[in-house]
N, C-alpha and C positions, 0 to 999 in steps of 0.2 A: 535197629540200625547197626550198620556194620563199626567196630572200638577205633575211632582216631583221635587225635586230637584236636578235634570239633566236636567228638561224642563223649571222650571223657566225662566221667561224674567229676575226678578229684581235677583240680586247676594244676597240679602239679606232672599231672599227666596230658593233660590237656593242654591249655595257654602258655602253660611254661616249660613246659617239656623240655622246649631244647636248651633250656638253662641248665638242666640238671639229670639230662638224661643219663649221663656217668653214674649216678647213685643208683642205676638198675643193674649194677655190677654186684653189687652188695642186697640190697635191698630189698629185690625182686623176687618172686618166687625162683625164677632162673636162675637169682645169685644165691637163694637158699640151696638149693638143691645141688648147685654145684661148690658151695661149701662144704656140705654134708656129705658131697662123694669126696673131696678131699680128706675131710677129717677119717671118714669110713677106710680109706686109703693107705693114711698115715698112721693108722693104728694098725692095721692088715699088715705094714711094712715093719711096724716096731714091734711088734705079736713074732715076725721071724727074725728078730735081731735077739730074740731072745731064747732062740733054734729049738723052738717048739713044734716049725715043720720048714720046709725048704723050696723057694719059689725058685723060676728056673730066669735066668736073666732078661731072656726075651720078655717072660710075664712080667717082672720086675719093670724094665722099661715100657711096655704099655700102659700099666698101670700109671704110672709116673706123666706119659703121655697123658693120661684121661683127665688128671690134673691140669695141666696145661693147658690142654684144648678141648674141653668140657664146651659142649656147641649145645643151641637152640633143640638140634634134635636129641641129645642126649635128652636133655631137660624134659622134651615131650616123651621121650619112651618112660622115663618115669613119672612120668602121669597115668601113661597109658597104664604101667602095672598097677599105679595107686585108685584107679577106677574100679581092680578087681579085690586089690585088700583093702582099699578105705582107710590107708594109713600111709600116709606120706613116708614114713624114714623105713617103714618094712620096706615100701618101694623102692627108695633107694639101696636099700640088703639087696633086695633081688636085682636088681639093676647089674649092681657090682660083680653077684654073683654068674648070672649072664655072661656076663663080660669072661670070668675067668674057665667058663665051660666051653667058652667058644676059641681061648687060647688054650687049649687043652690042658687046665690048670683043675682040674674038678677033684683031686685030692684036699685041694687047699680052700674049697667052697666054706665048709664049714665055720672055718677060722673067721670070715669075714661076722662083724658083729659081735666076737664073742666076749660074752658074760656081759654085754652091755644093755641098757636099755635107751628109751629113745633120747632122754634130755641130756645122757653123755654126750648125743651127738648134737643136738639141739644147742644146748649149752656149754660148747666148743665152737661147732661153727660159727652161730650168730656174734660169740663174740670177738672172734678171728674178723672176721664180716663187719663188727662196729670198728675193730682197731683200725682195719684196713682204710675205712672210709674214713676215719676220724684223720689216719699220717695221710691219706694221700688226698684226699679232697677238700674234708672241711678246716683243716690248721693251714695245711697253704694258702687259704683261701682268707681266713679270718688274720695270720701272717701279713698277708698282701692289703689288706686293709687297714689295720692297723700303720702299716707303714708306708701307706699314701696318707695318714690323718698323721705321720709325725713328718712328715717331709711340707704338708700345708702349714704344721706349727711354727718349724723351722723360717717357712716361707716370709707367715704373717706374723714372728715373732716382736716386729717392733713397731708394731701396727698398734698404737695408744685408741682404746676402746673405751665405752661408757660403761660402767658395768650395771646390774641391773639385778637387788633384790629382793623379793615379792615385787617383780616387775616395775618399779622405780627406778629413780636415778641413782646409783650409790658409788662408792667411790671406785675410781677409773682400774682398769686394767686393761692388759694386752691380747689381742685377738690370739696368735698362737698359741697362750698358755691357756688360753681358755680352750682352745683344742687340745693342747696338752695334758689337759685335765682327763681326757677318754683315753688317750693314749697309757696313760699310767694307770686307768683303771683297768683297761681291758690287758693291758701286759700282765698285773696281777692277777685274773684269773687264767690266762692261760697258765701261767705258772703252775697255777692250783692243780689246773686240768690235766698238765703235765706229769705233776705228782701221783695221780691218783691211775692205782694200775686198773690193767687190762685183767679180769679174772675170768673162771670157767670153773662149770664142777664135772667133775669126771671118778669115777665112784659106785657104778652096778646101780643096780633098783631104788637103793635107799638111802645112797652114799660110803657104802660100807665093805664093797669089793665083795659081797658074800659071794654068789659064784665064781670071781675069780680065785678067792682064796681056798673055797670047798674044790677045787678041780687043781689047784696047783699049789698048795698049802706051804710050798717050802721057797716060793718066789716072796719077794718085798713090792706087793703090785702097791701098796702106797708111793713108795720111790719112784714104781717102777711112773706111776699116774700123774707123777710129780714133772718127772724130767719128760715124759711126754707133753705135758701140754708148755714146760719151760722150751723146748724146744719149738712151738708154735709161738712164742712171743707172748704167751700166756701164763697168770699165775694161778695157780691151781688151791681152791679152795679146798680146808681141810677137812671141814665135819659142815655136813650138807643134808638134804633131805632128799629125796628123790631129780630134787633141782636146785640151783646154783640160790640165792637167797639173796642178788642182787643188786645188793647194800651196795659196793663200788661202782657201778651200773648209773643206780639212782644218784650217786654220787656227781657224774659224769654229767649224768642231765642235769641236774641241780645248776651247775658250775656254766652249763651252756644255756640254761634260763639266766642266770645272771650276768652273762656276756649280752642274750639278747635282751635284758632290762636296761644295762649300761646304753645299748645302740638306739636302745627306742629313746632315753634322753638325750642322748646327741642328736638323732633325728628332731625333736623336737625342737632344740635350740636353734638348728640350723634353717627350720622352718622358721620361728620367731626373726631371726634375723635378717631369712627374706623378707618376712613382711614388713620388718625396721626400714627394709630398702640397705642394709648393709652391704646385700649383695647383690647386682643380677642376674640372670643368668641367661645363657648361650640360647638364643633362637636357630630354629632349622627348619630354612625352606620346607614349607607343605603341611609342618605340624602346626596343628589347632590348639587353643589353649581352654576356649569357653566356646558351647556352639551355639549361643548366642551374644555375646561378649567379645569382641574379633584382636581387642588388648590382652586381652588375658596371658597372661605366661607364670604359668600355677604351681607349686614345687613338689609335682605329682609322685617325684623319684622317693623322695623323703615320705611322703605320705604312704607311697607303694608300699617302701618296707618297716613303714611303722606297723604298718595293718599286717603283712608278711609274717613280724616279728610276735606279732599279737599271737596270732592261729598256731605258732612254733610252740609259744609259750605254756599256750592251754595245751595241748598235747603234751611239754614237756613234763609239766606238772601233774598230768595224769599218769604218767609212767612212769616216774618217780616215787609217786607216789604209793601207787598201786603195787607195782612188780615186788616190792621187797614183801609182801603180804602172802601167805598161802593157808588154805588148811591145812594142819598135821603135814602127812609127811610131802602134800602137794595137790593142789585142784588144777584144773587146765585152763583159768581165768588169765594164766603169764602169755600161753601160748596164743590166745588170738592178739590182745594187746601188743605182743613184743613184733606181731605182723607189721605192726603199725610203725616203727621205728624210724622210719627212715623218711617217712612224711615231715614230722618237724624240723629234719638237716636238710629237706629242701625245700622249707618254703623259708627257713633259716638263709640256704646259701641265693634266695632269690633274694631275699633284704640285702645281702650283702651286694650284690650286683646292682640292685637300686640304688645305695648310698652311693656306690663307686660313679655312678651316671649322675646321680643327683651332684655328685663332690666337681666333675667334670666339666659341669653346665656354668660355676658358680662364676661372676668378677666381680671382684671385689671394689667396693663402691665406696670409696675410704675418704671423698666430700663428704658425704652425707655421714658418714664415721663423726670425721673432724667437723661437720658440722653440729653435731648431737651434742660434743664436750664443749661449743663455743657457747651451745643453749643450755649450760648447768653447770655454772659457776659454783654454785654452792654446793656439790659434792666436795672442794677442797675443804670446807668448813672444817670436815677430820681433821686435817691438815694443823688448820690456824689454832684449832682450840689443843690440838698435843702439843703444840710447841709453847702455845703459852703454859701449860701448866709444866713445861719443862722449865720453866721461867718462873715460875711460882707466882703467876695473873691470877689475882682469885675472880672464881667459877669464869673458868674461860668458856665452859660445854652450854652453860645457862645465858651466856651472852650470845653466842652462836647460834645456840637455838631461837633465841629471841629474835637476831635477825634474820634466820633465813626458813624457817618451819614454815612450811604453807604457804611461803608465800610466792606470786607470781612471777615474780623478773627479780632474780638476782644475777646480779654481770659483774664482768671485772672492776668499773666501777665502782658499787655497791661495795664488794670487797673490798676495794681498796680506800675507799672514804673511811670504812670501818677500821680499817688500819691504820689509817693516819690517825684518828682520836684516841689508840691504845696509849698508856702510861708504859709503853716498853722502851726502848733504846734505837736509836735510829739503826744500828747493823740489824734488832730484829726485825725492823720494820720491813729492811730491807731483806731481810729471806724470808719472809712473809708473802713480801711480791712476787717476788720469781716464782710461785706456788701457781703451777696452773692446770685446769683439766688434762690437758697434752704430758706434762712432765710428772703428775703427781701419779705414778702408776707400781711405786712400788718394786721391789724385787724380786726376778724368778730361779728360780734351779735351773738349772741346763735342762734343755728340750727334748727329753728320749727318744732314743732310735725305735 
């Protein structure tokens, strides 16, 4: 069958395609391959900044063009060479080299490629290709979410909540902070994520510039390899092995499985709290919810990207895992793996489009909220038994327990009978009273942006 997305294998290509078709900029073979003629490019140019040979302006600006506007067909011609050498980045050599025979540049052929071997270009572009994806897609993205879930905190900040845990009653708190609680997690690791740099190894066969040092012995091509790839927004690893070693890479995912660990338990909460009935959410003409069930309205968004976030996770954790591991000076076990890269940032950025729908759907159902705290009086218990022993009540925690552990109906009433028999003082009696589900919620930190 002819490849669409109805014939896709991966869902990512298929079903969801048009969620995250942008990450075929990077990710694709089309986006490898036109990172690899940039990077082949950008060494071509810095090779004659170092007047080892002299490109004529015209080829200068072409080449610069090939950057730019790197097309589809580009992409297929070097396929077509890589049919004949069986090596994808020779391919791209000859591509390049092509290119500069046909602006009648063929002194300067040479130069392209030189003293490199493939994982300088490999492990320059792929990780130009992660930065690129990482600022311009997945941090605005993961940005943008984060600060729909601190604008709902904001929202629901005085919204008195049950709290609940090991799934019991316990003592009261506020819907927004309890959103706020993700909000300050996942600020945390971007922070993390933010710190941790963008590397590359660039370094000849083994990491150790041998041919470029045996052909030009009196250059500083460490410097020179340094401010090359600082110059791509990259930092250049110093002692390497034929390939980059990955460590900040694995880093990277690590930090982005724990952003999608952070979202699978807000996914999850916010599923529990549909089924509390805390919220409902938004019907639309035509959609079905059960197809035999004709009530149903199911909080499939949240479920979508817990499952999304799953299949992100197991891939992250195999490339993190894996990538920093090689034989000696390197086996090619990186190379089909690191193909894989970009399947987990988009089944990643599909969760995140599910949350942001499931977050959309939601109203807030804040009877049944205020109902839940009128049915469990006896979370204030905290309450009564800290102030008596601020009073010096002996065993307030053992009398509290005794009336409210296990048992069925305890109500304001109930409370308050027990208050009146205390040996306290009638002002404590009376801020004893005023203690209720609704007010006993304690204090929060300002709500993060």
């Amino acid at each position: 069958m002819e490849l669409n997305t109805l014939t896709a294998l991966s869902s990512v290509d298929g079903r969801y395609h048009s969620q995250v078709h942008q990450l075929d900029e990077f990710f694709s073979e089309f986006g490898l391959h036109k990172y690899r003629v940039r990077i082949e490019i950008e060494y071509l140019l810095a090779l004659e900044q170092k007047k080892l040979f002299s490109l004529t302006a015209p080829v200068r600006r072409n080449l610069k063009k090939l950057i730019d506007e790197f097309s589809l067909a580009d992409a297929e011609a070097i396929k077509s060479i890589e049919k004949i050498t069986n090596h994808d980045v020779k391919a791209v050599e000859y591509f390049i080299k092509n290119k500069l025979q046909e602006w009648g540049a063929e002194s300067c052929v040479e130069w392209v490629h030189f003293g490199l071997t493939s994982q300088d270009i490999n492990n320059t572009a792929m990780p130009l290709a992660w930065k690129h994806a990482m600022e311009y897609d997945y941090l605005p993205c993961l940005l943008n979410l984060k600060n729909e879930l601190s604008l709902l905190a904001k929202k629901w900040s005085e919204i008195p909540m049950l709290a609940r845990t090991h799934g019991q009653p316990a003592s009261p708190t506020k819907l927004g902070k309890e959103i706020a609680v993700f909000v300050e997690r996942l600020q945390g690791q971007i922070e993390q994520f933010i710190g941790i740099p963008f590397t590359g190894k660039f370094g000849g066969a083994t990491g150790n510039f041998n041919a470029h040092h045996v052909a030009f012995p009196a250059i500083n091509w460490i410097k020179f390899g340094n401010e090359f790839l600082n110059n791509l927004g990259l930092v250049r690893q110093q002692h390497t092995t034929q390939i980059e070693h990955y460590d900040q890479l694995a880093a990277q995912l690590d930090t982005l499985k724990r952003i999608n660990t952070i979202l699978i338990d807000f996914c999850r909460d916010m599923w529990a709290y549909v089924s509390l009935e805390y919220f409902f959410q938004k019907t639309k003409k035509g959609e079905v919810g059960s197809s035999a069930m004709p009530h149903k309205v199911n909080p499939i968004d949240f479920e979508n990207a817990e499952g999304n976030l799953g299949v992100a996770n197991a891939l992250l954790s195999h490339l993190a895992d894996k990538l920093p591991i090689s034989r000696l000076q390197r086996d090619l076990t990186d190379s089909t793996v690191l193909r894989n890269l970009g399947v987990p940032v988009a089944h990643t950025l599909i969760s995140f489009r599910s949350i942001e729908k499931g977050l959309n759907k939601l109203l807030l159902n804040d009877s049944k909220i205020y109902a839940d705290l009128d049915s469990n009086w006896a979370v204030v218990a905290e309450a009564i038994q800290t102030i008596l022993r601020r009073e010096k009540y002996p065993n307030p925690y053992e009398a509290l327990k005794e009336l409210t552990r296990g048992k069925q109906k305890i109500d304001q009433k109930t409370l308050h009978q027990f208050i009146d028999k205390l040996a306290v003082t009638a002002a404590v009696k009376k801020e004893l009273k005023k203690i209720t589900p609704h007010n006993y919620t304690g204090m929060q930190a300002p709500i993060p942006n």
